[in-house]
C-alpha positions as CSV (number, residue, x, y, z in Angstrom):
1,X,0.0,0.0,0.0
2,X,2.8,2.5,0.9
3,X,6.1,3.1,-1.3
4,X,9.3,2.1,0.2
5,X,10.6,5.6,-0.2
6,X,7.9,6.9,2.1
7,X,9.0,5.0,4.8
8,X,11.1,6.6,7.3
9,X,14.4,5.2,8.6
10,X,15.9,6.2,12.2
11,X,19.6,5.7,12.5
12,X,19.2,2.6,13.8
13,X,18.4,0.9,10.5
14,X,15.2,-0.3,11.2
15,X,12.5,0.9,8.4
16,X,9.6,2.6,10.3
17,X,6.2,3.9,8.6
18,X,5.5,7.6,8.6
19,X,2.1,8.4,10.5
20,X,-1.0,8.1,8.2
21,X,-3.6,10.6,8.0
22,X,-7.0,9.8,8.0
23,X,-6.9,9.5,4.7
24,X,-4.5,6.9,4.8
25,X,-1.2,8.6,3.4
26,X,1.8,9.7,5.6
27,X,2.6,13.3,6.1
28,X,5.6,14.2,7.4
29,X,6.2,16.0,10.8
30,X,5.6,20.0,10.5
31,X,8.8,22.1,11.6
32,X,7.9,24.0,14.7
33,X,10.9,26.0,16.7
34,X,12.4,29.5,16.6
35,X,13.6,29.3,13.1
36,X,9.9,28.8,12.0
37,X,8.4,31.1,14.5
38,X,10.7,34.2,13.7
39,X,10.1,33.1,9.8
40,X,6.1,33.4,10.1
41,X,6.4,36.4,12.2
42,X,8.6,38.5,9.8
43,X,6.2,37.5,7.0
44,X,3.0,39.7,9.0
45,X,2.4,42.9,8.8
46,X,1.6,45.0,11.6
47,X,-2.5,46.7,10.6
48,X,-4.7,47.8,12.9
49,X,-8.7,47.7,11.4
50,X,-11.5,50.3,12.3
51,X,-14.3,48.4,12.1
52,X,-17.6,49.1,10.5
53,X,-19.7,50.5,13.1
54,X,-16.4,53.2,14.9
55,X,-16.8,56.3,14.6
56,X,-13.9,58.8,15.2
57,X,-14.0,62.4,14.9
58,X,-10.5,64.1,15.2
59,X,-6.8,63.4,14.4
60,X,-5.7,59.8,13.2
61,X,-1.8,59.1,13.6
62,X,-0.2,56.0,13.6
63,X,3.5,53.9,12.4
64,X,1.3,51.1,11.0
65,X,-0.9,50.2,8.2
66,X,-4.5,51.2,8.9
67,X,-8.0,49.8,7.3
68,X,-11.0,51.9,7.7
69,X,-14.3,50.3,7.6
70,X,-15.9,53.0,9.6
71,X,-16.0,56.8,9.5
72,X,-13.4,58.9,10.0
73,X,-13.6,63.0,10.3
74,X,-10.9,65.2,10.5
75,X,-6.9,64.5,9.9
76,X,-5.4,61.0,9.4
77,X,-1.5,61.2,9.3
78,X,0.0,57.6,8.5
79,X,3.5,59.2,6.7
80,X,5.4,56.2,6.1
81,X,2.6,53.5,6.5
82,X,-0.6,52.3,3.9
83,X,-4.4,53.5,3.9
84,X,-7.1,51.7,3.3
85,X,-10.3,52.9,3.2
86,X,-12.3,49.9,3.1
87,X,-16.2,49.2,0.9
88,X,-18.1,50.5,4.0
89,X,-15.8,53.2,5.2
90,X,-16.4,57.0,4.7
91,X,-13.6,60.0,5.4
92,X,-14.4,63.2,5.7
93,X,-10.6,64.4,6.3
94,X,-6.9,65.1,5.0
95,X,-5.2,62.2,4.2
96,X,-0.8,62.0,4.7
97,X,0.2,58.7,4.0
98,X,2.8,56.6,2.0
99,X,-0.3,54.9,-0.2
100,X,-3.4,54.9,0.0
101,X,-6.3,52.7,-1.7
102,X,-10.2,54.1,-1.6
103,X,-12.9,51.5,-1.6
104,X,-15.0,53.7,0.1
105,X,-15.8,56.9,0.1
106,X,-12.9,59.9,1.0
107,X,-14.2,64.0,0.7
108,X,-10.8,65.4,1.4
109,X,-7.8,66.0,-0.1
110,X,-5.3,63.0,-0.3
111,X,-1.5,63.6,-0.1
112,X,0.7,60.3,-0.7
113,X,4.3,60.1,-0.9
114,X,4.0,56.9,-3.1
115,X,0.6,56.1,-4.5
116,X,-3.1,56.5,-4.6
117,X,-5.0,54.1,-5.7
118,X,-9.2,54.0,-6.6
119,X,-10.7,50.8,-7.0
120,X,-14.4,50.3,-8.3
121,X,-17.1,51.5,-6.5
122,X,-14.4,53.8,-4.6
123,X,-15.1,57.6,-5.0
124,X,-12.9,60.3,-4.4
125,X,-14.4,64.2,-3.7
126,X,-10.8,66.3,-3.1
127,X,-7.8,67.1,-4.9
128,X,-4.7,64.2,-4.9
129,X,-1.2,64.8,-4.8
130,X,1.3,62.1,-5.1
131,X,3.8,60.7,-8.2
132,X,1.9,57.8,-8.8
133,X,-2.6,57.8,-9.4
134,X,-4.7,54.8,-10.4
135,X,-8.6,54.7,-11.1
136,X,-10.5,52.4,-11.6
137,X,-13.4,51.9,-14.0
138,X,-16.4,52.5,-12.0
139,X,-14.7,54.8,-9.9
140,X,-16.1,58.1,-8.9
141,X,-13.6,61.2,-8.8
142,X,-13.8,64.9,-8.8
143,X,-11.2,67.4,-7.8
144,X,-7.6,67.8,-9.0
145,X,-4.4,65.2,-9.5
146,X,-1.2,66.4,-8.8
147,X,1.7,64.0,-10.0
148,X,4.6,66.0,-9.0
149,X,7.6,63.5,-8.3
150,X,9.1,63.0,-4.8
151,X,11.7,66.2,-4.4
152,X,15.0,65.3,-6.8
153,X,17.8,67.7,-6.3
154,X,17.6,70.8,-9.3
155,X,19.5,70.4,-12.1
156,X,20.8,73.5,-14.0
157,X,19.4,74.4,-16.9
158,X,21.3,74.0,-19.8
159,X,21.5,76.9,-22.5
160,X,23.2,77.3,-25.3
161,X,26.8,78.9,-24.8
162,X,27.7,81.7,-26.9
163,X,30.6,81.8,-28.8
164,X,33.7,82.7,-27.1
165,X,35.1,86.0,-28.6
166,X,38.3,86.7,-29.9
167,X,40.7,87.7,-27.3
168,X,42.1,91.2,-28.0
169,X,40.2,92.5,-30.7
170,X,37.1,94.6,-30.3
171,X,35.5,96.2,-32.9
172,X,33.5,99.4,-32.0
């Protein structure tokens, strides 16, 4: 019923069947420990949810990815973290974040350093600053996009160079 290969051999040389499951194949053991744990940790990301039924009226600041199901009015600053403004959530605010992706509804104006993105259904009343705007079709926006890119050192402007003149002769 079982391949030889599946069989499992302790260093004793004994052959010695895997575990079945209850559907009758053996499954190896799972790796548990600190090199798995740490591994599974560093793969989650730290967001915090506002569920549907939270209201908050005020300023929103955090150093961690946010999703907004509920409504939020005033100022969320989330510099260096994500946005998400979930189906069900509605902002009436100024947005600051690193990206942000409307679901929902925002009225506001929406300053990212990375990204905004609308998806369908998502609607947008407010103007948008930030190098990098997707919307979706089915999305509703009205205000103004501003794609300047993230602040680059000036660079001269080249014009042309006139002609060097003649040393020592000048004609009046």
């Amino acid at each position: 019923m079982w391949k030889r290969d599946e069989n499992v051999r302790p260093a004793g040389g004994r052959e010695v069947a895997a575990p079945p499951t209850p559907t009758g194949t053996p499954v190896a053991p799972a790796a548990h420990g600190p090199e798995t744990e740490g591994k599974r940790h560093m793969d989650m990301r730290d967001v915090v949810n506002i569920g549907k039924s939270v209201v908050i009226k005020g300023e929103l600041n955090g150093s961690e990815d946010l999703t907004v199901e509920g409504h939020v009015e005033g100022k969320i600053e989330l510099k260096e973290h994500a946005l998400t403004i979930g189906p069900h959530g509605k902002i009436k605010a100024s947005i600051f974040a690193k990206s942000v992706i409307v679901l929902g509804e925002v009225t506001g104006d929406i300053t990212a350093s990375e990204k905004v993105d609308i998806r369908d259904n998502g609607a947008v009343d407010g103007n948008i600053v930030a190098p990098r705007v997707a919307i979706a079709e089915g999305a509703h926006f009205r205000g103004s996009v501003d794609m300047q890119r993230k602040a680059e050192p000036a660079k001269p402007a080249e014009s042309p160079k006139p002609a060097p003149a003649a040393a020592g002769t000048t004609k009046a």
